[in-house]
C-alpha positions as CSV (number, residue, x, y, z in Angstrom):
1,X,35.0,28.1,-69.9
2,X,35.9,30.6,-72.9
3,X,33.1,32.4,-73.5
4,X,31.5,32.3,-77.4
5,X,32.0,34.8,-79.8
6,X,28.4,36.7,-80.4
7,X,29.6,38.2,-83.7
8,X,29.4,34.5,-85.8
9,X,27.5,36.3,-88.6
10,X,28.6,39.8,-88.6
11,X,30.2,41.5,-91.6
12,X,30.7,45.2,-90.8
13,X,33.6,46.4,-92.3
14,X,34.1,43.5,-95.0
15,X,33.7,44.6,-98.4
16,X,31.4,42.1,-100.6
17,X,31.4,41.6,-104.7
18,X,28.4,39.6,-106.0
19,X,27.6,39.1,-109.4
20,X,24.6,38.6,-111.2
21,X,23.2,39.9,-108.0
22,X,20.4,41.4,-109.5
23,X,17.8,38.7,-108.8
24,X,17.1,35.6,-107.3
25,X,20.0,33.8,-105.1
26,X,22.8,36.5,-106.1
27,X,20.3,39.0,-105.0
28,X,19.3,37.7,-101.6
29,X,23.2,37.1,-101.0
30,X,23.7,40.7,-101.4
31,X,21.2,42.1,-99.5
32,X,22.1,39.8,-96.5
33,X,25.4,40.6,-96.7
34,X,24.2,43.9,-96.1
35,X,22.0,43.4,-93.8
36,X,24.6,41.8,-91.5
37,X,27.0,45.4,-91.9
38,X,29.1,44.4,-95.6
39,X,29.5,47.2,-98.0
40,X,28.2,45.4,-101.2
41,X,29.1,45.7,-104.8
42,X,25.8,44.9,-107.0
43,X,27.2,43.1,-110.3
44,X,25.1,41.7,-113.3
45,X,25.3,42.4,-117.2
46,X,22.1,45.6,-117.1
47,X,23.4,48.8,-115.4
48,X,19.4,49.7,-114.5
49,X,19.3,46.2,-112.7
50,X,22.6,46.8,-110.9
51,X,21.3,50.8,-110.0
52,X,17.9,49.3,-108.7
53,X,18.8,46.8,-106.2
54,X,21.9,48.8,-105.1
55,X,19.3,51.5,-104.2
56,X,17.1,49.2,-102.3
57,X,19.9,47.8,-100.3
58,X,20.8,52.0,-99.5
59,X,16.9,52.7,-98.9
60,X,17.2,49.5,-96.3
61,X,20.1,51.6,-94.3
62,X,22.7,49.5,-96.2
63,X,25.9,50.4,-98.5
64,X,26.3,49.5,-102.0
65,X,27.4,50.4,-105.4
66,X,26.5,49.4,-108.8
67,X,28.7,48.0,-110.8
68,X,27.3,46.4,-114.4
69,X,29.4,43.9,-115.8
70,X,29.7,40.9,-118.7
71,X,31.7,38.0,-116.4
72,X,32.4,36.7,-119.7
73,X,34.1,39.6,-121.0
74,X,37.8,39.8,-118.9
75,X,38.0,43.9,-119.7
76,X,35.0,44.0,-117.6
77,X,36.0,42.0,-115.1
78,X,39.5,44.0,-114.7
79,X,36.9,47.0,-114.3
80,X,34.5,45.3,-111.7
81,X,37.6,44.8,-109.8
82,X,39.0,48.6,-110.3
83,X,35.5,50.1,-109.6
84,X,34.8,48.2,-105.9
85,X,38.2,49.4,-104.9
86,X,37.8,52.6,-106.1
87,X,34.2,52.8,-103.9
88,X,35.2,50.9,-100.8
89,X,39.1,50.0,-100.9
90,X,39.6,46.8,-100.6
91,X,37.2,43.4,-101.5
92,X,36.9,41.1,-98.6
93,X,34.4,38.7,-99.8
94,X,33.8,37.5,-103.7
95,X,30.9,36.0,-105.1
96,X,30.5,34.5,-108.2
97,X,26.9,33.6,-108.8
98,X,26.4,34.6,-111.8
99,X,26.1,31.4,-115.1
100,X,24.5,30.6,-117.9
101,X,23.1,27.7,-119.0
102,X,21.9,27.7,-123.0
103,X,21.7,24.1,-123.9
104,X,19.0,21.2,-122.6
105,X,19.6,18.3,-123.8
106,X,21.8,15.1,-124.1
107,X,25.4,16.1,-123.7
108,X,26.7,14.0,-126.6
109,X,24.5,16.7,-128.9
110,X,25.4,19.7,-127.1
111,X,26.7,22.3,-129.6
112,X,30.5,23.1,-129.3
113,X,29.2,27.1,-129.5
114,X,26.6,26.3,-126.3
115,X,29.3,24.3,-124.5
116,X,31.7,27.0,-124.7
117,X,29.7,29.5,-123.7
118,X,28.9,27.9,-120.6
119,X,32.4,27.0,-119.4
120,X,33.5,30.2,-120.0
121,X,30.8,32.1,-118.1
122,X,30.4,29.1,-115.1
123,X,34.2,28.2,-115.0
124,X,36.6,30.4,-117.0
125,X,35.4,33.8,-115.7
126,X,35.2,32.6,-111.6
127,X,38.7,32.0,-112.4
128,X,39.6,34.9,-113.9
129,X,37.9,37.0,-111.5
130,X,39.2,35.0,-108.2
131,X,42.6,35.7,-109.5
132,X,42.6,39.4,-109.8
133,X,41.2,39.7,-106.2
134,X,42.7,36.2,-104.0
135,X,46.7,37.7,-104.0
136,X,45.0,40.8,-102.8
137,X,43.2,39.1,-100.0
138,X,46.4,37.3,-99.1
139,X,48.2,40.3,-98.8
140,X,46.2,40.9,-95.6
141,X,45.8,37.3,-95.0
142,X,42.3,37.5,-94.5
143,X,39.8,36.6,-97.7
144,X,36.5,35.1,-98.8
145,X,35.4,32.8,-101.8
146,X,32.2,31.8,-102.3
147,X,31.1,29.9,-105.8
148,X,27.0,29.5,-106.1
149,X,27.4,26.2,-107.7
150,X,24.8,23.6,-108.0
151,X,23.8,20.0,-106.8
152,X,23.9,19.1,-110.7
153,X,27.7,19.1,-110.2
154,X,27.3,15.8,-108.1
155,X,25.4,13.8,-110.4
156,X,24.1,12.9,-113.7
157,X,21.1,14.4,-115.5
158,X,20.0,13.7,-118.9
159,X,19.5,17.6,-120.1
160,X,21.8,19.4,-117.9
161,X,24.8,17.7,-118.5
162,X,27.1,20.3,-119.8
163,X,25.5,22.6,-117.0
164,X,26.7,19.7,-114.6
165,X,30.5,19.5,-115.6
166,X,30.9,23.5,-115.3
167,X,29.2,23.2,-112.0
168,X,31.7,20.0,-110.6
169,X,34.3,22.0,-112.0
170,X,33.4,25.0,-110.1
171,X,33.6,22.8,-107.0
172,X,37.4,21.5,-108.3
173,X,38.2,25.3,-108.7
174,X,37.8,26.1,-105.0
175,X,39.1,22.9,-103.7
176,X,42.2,24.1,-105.4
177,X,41.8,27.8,-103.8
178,X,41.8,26.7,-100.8
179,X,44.5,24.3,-101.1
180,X,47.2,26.9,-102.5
181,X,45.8,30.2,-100.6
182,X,44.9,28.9,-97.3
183,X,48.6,29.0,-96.2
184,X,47.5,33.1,-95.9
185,X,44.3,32.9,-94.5
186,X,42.0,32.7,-97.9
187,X,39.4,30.1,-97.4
188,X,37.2,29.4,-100.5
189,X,34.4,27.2,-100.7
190,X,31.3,25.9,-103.1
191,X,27.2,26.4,-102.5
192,X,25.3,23.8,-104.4
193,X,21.5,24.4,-104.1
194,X,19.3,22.3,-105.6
195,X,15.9,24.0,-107.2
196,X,15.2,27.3,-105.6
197,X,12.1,29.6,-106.3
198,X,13.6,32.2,-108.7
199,X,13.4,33.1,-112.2
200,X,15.1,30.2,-113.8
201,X,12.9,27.3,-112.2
202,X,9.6,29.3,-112.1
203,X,7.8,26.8,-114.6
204,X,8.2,23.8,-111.9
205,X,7.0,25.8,-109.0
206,X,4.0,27.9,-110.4
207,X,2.3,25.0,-111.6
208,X,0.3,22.9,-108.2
209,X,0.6,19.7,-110.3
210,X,4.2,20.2,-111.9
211,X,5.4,21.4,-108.4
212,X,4.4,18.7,-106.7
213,X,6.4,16.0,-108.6
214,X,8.9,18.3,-108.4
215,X,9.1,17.9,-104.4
216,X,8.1,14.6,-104.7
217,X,11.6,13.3,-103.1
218,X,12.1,16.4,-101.3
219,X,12.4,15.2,-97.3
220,X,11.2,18.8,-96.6
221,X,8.2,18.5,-99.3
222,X,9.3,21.8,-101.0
223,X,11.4,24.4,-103.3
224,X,14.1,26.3,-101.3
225,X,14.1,30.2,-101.1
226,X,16.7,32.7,-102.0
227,X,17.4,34.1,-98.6
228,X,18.2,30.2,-97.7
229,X,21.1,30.3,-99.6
230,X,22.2,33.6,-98.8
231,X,22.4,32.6,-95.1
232,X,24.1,29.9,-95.8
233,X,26.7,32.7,-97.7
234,X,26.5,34.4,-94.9
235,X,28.0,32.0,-92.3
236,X,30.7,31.1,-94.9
237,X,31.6,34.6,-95.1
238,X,31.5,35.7,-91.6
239,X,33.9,34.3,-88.7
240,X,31.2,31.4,-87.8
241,X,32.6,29.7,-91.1
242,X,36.3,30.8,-90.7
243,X,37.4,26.9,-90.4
244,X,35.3,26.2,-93.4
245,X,37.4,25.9,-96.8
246,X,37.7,23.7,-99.7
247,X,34.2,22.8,-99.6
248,X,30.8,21.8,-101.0
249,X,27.8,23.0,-98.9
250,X,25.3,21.3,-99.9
251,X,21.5,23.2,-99.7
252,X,19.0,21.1,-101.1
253,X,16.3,20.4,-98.6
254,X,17.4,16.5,-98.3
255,X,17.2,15.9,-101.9
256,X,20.3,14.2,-102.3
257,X,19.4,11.4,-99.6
258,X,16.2,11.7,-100.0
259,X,14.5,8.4,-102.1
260,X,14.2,9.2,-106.0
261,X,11.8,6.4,-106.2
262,X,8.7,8.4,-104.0
């Protein structure tokens, strides 16, 4: 009998880049990254952010290095790149967490301005950034892609709707990753949460009342946490997912079988 690996979830020696890592799921992905031995890259738009929760990560016994950055700006991106290479060689493992989402509302009367804005932070930049760092992954045949997208990618919703096409196209873009970049050992793939307990959702979950419709069709009965999706990161990451690519992992707490009608 061949005897299992025991390292499934260890990253010592990999080199991570997560952006808008400065709070809620980007944040709990880098520090357990961290926590399971990756050098991590702290990206998000505020260099104080970025400085903070790099320091906490250090003051935890981990590595990382801030790195403040604008995903929608490409001259900063080019730099993210340039800076994690210049701190720790090489980047093993990308992230792209960070989006934006500026509109509510019908998608027929979404603004062309708010649209574009958020394909070009949840789709346009992911690409951009995946291509400066994927051949260099390939050149050591050995790479990680992971895209925070979003369970509103798989189906409709009458105020997130332009939110919901960048995220299902997020999921196209690593599906074609991993379709032209696995031949050399780059495996990509999608997280699509559904409501977690950060920032952005803090109005449904602080509220008893409001937070219990909210769960109402939960099977588990409640919000996920940030370090629920960074596990899940980290198994994609490390060699427990290494057969993994191409995909959606959906992290929802049953949501999306559960019964709408509870």
């Amino acid at each position: 009998m061949t005897a299992l690996p025991r390292d499934l979830f260890d990253l010592t020696g990999k080199t991570a880049v997560v952006t808008g890592a400065t709070k809620g799921i980007g944040k709990a992905i880098a520090q357990a990254m961290a926590a399971h031995g990756a050098r991590v890259v702290v990206s998000s738009r505020k260099e104080d952010a970025c400085a903070r929760v790099a320091g906490e990560i250090r003051d935890g016994g981990g590595q990382a290095v801030p790195v403040p950055c604008n995903i929608s700006h490409k001259d900063q991106l080019d730099n993210l790149v340039a800076e994690s290479r210049k701190a720790f060689d090489k980047i093993d493992i990308l992230v792209c967490n960070a989006a934006v989402n500026p509109y509510f509302g019908p998608l027929f009367d979404c603004p062309d301005s708010a649209f574009d804005k958020i394909m070009a932070a949840n789709v346009r930049a992911n690409i951009w950034l995946a291509g400066m760092v994927v051949p260099e992954m390939a050149e050591r045949r050995d790479g990680v892609v992971i895209v925070i997208s979003s369970v509103g990618g798989l189906r409709g919703n009458p105020s997130l709707g332009a939110y919901g096409i960048s995220k299902a196209a997020d999921m196209q873009l690593v599906r074609n990753i991993a379709v032209e970049w696995g031949p050399r050992n780059v495996r990509a793939n999608c997280i699509a949460p559904s409501l977690v307990k950060t920032d952005f959702a803090r109005a449904l979950w602080e509220n008893p009342e409001t937070y219990r419709k909210s769960v109402a069709s939960y099977p588990l009965g409640r919000l996920g946490e940030p370090h629920e999706i960074a596990g899940t990161a980290v198994w994609l990451a490390g060699k427990g997912g290494a057969f993994v690519t191409g995909q959606t992992i959906v992290v929802d707490g049953g949501v999306m079988i559960g019964n709408p009608s509870i």
